[in-house]
C-alpha positions in Angstrom: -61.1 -229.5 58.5 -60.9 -233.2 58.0 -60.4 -235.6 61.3 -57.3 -238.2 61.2 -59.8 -240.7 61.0 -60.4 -239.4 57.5 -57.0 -238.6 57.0 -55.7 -242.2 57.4 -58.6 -243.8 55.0 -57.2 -240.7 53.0 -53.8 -242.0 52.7 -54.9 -246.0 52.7 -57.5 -245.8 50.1 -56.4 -243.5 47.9 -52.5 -242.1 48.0 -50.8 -245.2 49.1 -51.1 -246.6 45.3 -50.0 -243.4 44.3 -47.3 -243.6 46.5 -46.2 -247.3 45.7 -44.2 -246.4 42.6 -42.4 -243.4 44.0 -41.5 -245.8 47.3 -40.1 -248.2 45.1 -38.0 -246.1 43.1 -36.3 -244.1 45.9 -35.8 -247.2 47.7 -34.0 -248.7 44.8 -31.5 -245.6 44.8 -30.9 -245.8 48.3 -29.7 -249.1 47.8 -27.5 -247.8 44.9 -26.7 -244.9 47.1 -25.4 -247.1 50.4 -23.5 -249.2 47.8 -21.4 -246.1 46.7 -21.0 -244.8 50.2 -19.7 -248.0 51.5 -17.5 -249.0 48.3 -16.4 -245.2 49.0 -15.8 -246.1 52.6 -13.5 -248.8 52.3 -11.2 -247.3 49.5 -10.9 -244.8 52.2 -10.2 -247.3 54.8 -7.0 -248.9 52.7 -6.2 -245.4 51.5 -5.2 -245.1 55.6 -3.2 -248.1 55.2 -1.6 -247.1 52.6 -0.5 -243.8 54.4 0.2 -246.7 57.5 2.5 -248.3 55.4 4.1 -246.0 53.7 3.3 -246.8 50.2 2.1 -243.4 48.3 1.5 -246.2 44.5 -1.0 -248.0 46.7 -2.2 -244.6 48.4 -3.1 -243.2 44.7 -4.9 -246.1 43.4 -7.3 -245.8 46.0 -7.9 -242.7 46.1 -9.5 -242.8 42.8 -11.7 -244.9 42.8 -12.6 -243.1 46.3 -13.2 -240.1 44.2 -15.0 -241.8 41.8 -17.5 -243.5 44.2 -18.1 -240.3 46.2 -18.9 -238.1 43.1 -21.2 -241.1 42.0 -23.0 -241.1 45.1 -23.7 -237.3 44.8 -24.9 -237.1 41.6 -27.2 -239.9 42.5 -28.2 -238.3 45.5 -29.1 -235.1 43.7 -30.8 -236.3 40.8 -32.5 -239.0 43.1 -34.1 -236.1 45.2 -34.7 -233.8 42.4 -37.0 -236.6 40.8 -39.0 -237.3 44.1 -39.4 -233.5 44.8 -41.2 -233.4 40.7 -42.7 -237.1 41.4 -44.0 -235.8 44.7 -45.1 -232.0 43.7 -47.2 -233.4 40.7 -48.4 -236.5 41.6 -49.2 -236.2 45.5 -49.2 -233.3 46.9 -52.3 -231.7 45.1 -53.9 -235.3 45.9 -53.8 -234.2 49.6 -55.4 -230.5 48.7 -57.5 -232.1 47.1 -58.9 -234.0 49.7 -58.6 -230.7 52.3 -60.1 -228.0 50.3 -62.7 -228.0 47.5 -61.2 -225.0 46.0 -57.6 -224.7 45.7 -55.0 -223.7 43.2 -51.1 -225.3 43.5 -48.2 -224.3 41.6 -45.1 -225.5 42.6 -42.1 -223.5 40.9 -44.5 -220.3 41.0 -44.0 -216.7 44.0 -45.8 -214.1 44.7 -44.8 -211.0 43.3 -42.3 -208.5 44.4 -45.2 -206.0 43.9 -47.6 -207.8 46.4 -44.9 -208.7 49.2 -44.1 -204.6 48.9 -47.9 -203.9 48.9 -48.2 -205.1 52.4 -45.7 -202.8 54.1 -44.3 -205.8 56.3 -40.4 -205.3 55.6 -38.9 -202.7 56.5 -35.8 -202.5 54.3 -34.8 -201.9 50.6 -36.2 -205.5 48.8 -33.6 -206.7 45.9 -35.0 -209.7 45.2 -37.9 -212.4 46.0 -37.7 -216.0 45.1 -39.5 -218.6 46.7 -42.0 -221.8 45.6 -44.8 -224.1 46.4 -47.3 -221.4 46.6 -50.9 -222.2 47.2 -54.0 -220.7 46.9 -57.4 -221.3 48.6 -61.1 -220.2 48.8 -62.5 -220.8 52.5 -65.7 -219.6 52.9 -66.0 -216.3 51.3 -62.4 -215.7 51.9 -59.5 -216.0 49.3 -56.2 -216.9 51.0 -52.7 -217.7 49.3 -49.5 -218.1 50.7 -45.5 -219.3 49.2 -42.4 -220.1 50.5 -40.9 -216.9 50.5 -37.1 -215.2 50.7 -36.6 -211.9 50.6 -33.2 -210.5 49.5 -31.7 -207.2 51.1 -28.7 -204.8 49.4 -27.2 -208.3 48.1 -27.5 -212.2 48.0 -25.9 -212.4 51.3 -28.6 -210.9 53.4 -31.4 -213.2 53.4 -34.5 -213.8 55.3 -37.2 -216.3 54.6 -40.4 -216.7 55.5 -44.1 -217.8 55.0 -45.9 -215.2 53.1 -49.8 -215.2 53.7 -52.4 -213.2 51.8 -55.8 -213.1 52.6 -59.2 -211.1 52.0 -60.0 -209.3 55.2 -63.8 -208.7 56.1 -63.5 -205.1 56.6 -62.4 -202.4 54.2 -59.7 -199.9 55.0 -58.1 -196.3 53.6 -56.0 -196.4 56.4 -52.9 -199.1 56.4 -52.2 -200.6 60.2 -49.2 -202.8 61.1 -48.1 -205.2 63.8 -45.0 -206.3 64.2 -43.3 -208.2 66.5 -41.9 -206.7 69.6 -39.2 -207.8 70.3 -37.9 -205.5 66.8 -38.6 -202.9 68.8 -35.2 -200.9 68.7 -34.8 -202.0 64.9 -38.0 -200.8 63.8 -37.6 -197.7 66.4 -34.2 -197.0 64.1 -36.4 -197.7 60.5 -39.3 -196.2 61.5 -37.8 -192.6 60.4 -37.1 -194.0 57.0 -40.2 -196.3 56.1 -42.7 -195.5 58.0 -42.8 -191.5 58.5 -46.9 -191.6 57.9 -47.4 -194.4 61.0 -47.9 -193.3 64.6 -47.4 -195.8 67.2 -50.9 -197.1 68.6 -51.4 -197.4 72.3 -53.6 -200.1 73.0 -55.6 -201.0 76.5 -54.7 -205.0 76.1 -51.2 -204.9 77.8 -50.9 -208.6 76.6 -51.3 -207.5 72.9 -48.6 -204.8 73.0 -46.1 -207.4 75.1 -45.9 -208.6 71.7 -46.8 -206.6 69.1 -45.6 -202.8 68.0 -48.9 -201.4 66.5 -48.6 -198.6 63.9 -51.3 -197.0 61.7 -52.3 -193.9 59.6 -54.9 -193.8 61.2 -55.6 -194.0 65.0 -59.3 -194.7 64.9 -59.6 -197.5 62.1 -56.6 -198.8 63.6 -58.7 -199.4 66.9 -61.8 -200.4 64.9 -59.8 -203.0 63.3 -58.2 -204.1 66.7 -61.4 -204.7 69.0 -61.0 -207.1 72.0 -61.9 -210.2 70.5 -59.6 -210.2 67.5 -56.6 -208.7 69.7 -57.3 -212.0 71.5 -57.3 -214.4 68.7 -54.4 -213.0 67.0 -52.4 -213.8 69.9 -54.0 -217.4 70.1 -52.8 -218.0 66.4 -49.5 -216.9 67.5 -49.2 -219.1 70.0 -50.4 -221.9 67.9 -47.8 -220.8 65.5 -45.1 -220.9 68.1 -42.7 -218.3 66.0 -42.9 -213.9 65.9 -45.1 -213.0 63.7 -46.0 -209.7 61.9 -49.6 -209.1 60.4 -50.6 -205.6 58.4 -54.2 -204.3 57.5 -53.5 -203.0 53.8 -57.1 -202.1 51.8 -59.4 -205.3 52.2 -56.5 -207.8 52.5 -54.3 -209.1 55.7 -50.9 -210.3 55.4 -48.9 -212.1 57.4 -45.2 -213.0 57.5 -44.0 -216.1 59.4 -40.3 -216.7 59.9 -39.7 -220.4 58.4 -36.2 -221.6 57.9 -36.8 -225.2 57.1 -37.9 -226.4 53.4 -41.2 -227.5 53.3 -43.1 -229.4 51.4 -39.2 -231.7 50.5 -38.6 -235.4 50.5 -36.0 -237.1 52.0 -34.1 -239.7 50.2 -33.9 -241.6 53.2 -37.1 -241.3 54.6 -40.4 -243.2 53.4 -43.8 -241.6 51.7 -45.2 -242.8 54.9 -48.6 -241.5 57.0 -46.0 -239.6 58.5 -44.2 -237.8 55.7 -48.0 -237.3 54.8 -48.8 -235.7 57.5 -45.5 -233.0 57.9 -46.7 -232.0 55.0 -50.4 -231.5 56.0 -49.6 -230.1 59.7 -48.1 -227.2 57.8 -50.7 -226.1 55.4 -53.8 -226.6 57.8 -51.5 -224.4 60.1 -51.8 -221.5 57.8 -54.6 -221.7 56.5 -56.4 -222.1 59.7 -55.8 -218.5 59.9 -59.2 -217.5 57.9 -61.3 -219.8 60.7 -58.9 -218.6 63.8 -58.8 -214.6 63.4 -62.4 -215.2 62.1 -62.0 -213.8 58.2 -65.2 -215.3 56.9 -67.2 -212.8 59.3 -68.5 -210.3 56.6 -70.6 -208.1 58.2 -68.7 -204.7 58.9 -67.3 -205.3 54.6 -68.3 -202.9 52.0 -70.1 -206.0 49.9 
C-alpha cells in the first residue's frame, strides 16, 4: 500500500488541479448559502419584534420573505451537494483508486445483488429489499475482492440495518458452509438458529479468545476446523480489532464474506468542508481499511486451493 509520503505528492501533483474547480464552485454556494441563512436570520429577528410589539401586518411581511429565504437556502443546499457528490464520484474518487490499486473497477450508483448478499448466509432474517452504492471492486494479488455500501431491509422499510458488504475469493475450496458471528448476538441467533440455520452445529473451538467473540457454526465440523487453524483464528481477531466494530465473516464455496456495521455515509462531501488532504484521506482510510483484509487474513496464500 502506498506510504503518505506518496499520498501527499498524490494529492499535490496530481488531484489538487482536479480539485481546484470543484473547491471553487462549492465555495461560491456557501457564500450564496450563508447569505440566505443570514437574510433568513434577521427576518426572523424582526418577525420577534413584531410579535414584541404587537403588530401581526408587520409580523406577516416578514415571515415571507423568511420563508422564502429558508426554502432558497435548501434547495441550494441540496442541489449544491448533489452536484459535488456526481463532481466528486466521477472526477476524483477513481483518481485516488487509481493511484492505490492497478486493478480496480468503481461504480458509484451500482449494489450487489440480493442474490449474492443471500449467498453468504450472514443475515439471519427474511431480506425485503437491498439498496446501497459506491461499490468497488479489486484484484490484489490473485485475489478478487468487492465490497458496497449496503442496507438491508427486514418485513418493511422501517427495519433497517446497514452495513459494509465484503466479497472476496478465499484460498481454499469448501462443500461445507461455516459462519462467525459476533457474540454478543448470542441469544438472538440462539432464538434464529431453529429457523435459518437447522443444518449448522455450533463449533467448539480451543482458542477461548476466538469464541469470546465469535459464535462459530458449520455443516461440517472438520472443514470448519481446517478452515479455522491457529494462525487465521489469530488474524481474524487482529482485523477486528483494527476495524474497531462486530463483525461477522462466513466461509461459502471458495469466497469469504464479511459484514461490517457502518452507519455513517461514506465516500459524501460536505458543503462546508474543503476537498482538502484531509477530506482525501477519510475517504482513503476507509477503502485501505477493507481491503486490507486480502493482505491481513492472508487471502493471497493459495496453496491448500483446488487451482
Amino acid at each position: 500500500m502506498k506510504s503518505e509520503e506518496e499520498l501527499e505528492a498524490f494529492f499535490e501533483n496530481e488531484l489538487s488541479p482536479l480539485i481546484a474547480p470543484i473547491e471553487e464552485y462549492r465555495i461560491a454556494k456557501f457564500r450564496k448559502l450563508k447569505i440566505y441563512l443570514f437574510s433568513a436570520l434577521g427576518c426572523s429577528l424582526l418577525t420577534v419584534l413584531g410579535f414584541i410589539t404587537k403588530e401581526p401586518f408587520f409580523i406577516m411581511i416578514l415571515s415571507i420573505p423568511m420563508i422564502a429565504f429558508l426554502g432558497s437556502a435548501f434547495s441550494l443546499s441540496n442541489k449544491t451537494l448533489e452536484t459535488l457528490a456526481i463532481r466528486f464520484k466521477r472526477d476524483i474518487l477513481p483518481e485516488l483508486l487509481g493511484f492505490m490499486f492497478d486493478d480496480f473497477e468503481y461504480i458509484p450508483r451500482q449494489k450487489i445483488a440480493a442474490s449474492v448478499i443471500e449467498e453468504s448466509l450472514l443475515f439471519p432474517f427474511t431480506i425485503t429489499g437491498v439498496d446501497g452504492e459506491d461499490f468497488m471492486r479489486f484484484t490484489i494479488g490473485e485475489t478478487n475482492i468487492m465490497f458496497c455500501e449496503t442496507t438491508l431491509c427486514s418485513g418493511n422499510t422501517k427495519n433497517e440495518v446497514s452495513y459494509i458488504f465484503i466479497s472476496a475469493t478465499f484460498n481454499k475450496y469448501f462443500f461445507a458452509n461455516t459462519l462467525l458471528l459476533p457474540r454478543h448476538f448470542d441469544s438472538f441467533f440462539q432464538n434464529m438458529k431453529r429457523h435459518f440455520f437447522q443444518n449448522f452445529n455450533k463449533i467448539k473451538l480451543e482458542d477461548s479468545d476466538f469464541e469470546r467473540e465469535f459464535n462459530v457454526l458449520s455443516t461440517d465440523q472438520v472443514e470448519a476446523r481446517y478452515i479455522l487453524t491457529p494462525s487465521l483464528m489469530q488474524k481474524i481477531l487482529e482485523y477486528k480489532m483494527k476495524v474497531k466494530k462486530e463483525i461477522a465473516i462466513s466461509f461459502v464455496g471458495n469466497r469469504l464474506y464479511c459484514a461490517i456495521p457502518e452507519f455513517k455515509d461514506l465516500f459524501e462531501p460536505a458543503f462546508s468542508k474543503s476537498f482538502d488532504l484531509g477530506f482525501i484521506r477519510q475517504n482513503y482510510d476507509p477503502i485501505k481499511l477493507y481491503t486490507d483484509l486480502v493482505e491481513d487474513l492472508n487471502l493471497n496464500l493459495r496453496i491448500w486451493s483446488r487451482q
